[in-house]
C-alpha positions in Angstrom: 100.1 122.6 126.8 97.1 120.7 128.1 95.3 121.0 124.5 98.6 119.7 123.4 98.3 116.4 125.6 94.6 116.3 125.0 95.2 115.7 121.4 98.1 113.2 121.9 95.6 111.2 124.0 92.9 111.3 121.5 95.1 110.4 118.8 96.8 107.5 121.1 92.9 106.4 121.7 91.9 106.4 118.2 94.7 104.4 117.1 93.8 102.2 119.8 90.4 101.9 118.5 91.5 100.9 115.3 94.0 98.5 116.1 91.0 96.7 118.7 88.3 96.6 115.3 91.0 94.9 113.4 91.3 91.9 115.5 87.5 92.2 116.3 86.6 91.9 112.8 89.3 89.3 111.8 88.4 87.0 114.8 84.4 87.7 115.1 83.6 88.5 111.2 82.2 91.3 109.5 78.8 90.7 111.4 79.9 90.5 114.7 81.8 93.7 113.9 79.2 96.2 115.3 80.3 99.2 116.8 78.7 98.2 120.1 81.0 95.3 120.1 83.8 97.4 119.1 83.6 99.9 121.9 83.1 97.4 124.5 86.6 96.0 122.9 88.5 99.4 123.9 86.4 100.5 126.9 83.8 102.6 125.7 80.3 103.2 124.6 79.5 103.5 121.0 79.0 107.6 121.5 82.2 107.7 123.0 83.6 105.4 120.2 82.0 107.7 117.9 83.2 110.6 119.2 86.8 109.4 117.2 85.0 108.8 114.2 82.2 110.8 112.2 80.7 107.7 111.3 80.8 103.7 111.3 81.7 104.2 107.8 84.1 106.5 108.5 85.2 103.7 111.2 85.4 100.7 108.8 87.3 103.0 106.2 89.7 103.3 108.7 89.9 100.4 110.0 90.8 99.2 106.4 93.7 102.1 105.9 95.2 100.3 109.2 95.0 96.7 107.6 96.5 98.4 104.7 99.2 99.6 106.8 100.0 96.3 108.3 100.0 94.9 105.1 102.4 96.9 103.6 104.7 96.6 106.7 104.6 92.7 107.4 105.0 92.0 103.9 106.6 94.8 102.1 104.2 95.5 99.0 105.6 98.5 96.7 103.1 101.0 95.7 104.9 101.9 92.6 105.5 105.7 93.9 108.8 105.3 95.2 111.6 104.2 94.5 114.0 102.9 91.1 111.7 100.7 89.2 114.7 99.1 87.5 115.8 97.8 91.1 112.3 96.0 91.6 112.4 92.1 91.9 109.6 91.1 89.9 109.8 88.2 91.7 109.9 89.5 95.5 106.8 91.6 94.3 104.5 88.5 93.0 105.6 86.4 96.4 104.9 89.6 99.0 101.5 89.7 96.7 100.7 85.7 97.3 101.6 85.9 101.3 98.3 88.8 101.4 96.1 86.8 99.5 97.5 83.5 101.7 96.8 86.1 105.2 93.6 87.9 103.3 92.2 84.0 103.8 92.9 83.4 107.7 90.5 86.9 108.2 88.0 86.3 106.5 86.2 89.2 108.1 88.4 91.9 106.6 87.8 90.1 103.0 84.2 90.9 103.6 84.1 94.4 105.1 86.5 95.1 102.1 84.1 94.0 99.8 81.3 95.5 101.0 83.0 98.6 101.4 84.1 98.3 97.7 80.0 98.5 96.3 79.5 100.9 99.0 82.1 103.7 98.0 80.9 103.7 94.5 78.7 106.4 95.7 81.0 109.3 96.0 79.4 110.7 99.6 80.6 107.5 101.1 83.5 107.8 103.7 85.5 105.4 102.0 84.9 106.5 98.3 88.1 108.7 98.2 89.8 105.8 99.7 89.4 102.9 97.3 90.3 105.9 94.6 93.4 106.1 96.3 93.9 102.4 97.2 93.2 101.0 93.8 95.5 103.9 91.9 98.6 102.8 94.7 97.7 98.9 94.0 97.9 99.5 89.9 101.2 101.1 90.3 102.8 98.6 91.8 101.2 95.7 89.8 102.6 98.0 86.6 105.9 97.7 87.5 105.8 93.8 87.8 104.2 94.1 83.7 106.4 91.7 81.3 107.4 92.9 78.5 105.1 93.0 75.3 102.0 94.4 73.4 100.0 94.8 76.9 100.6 98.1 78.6 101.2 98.0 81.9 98.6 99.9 82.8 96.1 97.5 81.5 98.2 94.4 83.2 97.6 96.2 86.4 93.7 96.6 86.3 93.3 92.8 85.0 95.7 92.0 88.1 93.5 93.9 90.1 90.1 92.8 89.0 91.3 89.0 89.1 92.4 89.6 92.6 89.4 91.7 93.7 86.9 89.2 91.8 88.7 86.1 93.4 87.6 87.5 97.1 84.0 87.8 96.3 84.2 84.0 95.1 85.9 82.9 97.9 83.8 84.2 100.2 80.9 82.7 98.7 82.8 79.4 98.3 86.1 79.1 100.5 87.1 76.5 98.6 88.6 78.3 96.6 92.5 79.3 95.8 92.9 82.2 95.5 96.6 82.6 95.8 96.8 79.2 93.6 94.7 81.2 91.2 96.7 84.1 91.1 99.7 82.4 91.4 98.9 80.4 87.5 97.8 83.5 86.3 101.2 85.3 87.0 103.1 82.8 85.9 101.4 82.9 82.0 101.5 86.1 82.3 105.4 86.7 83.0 105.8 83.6 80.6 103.8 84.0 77.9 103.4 88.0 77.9 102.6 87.9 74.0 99.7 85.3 74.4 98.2 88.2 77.1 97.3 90.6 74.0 
């Protein structure tokens, strides 16, 4: 029964650990993000933090399944798994995608550790390689079921939606002035409008 507690406690810690690099990150920036800063955040010092996590990498990946989670709960993003597609709102879908972008550009520091991540994980050893798999398969599903009608399968739709949207945060962090939910926003609307023109 103690092991039993043990574990709840551990997982109740890790969770907190999580939730404490998220605001870290989204308040200090990727590079004030270290894990020293982070364990002083819940409490701890970085062995102890590490004893949750294998790795900082294994960390940051989890730190951006928890924004992921957040995500989906404060603004209700389908993932294209469940569900009837004929009952999705096209329109609900492209506004729930906007309000991320709109929050992706008040934490700037999440943009970036998700970006870096990205280049990291294209080496398959990396902690967060299966999770960008996973992540980019769940975002294309959902962007497929928004596709208009026409000669452009939805599958393609949703890797241009992705790339646009994934491209656009590597700009903007290299020039904020940009708009990216402005940019994605014009790009929707041709596309829904004009779906023939998109071939």
């Amino acid at each position: 029964m103690a092991q039993r507690g043990s574990y709840a406690k551990g997982v109740a810690k890790r969770e907190e650990i999580l939730e404490r690099a998220l605001d870290v990150i989204a308040t200090e920036g990727y590079d004030g993000a270290s894990v020293k800063r982070i364990a002083e955040a819940v409490g701890l010092s970085q062995a102890g933090l590490l004893h949750y996590f294998d790795s900082k990498e294994e960390l940051f990946t989890e730190v951006l399944r928890k924004r992921d989670e957040h995500d989906g709960e404060q603004f209700g993003l389908p993932d294209g798994r469940s569900g009837d597609a004929t009952a999705i709102d096209v329109a609900v879908i492209r506004e729930s995608f906007l309000r991320v972008i709109r929050h992706n550009m008040e934490v700037p520091g999440l943009v970036e550790l998700f970006s870096r991540l990205a280049v990291e994980a294209a080496n398959p050893e990396h902690p967060a390689h299966d999770y960008f798999l996973e992540r980019g398969e769940a975002v294309r599903d959902g962007f497929a079921l928004t596709a208009p009608p026409g000669p452009m399968p939805p599958d393609v739709y949703a890797r241009i939606l992705q790339a646009v949207a994934d491209g656009l945060q590597l700009q903007w962090l290299v020039d904020p002035t940009v708009d990216m939910a402005g940019i994605v926003d014009q790009l929707l609307a041709t596309l829904q409008q004009n779906p023939a023109s998109a071939s």
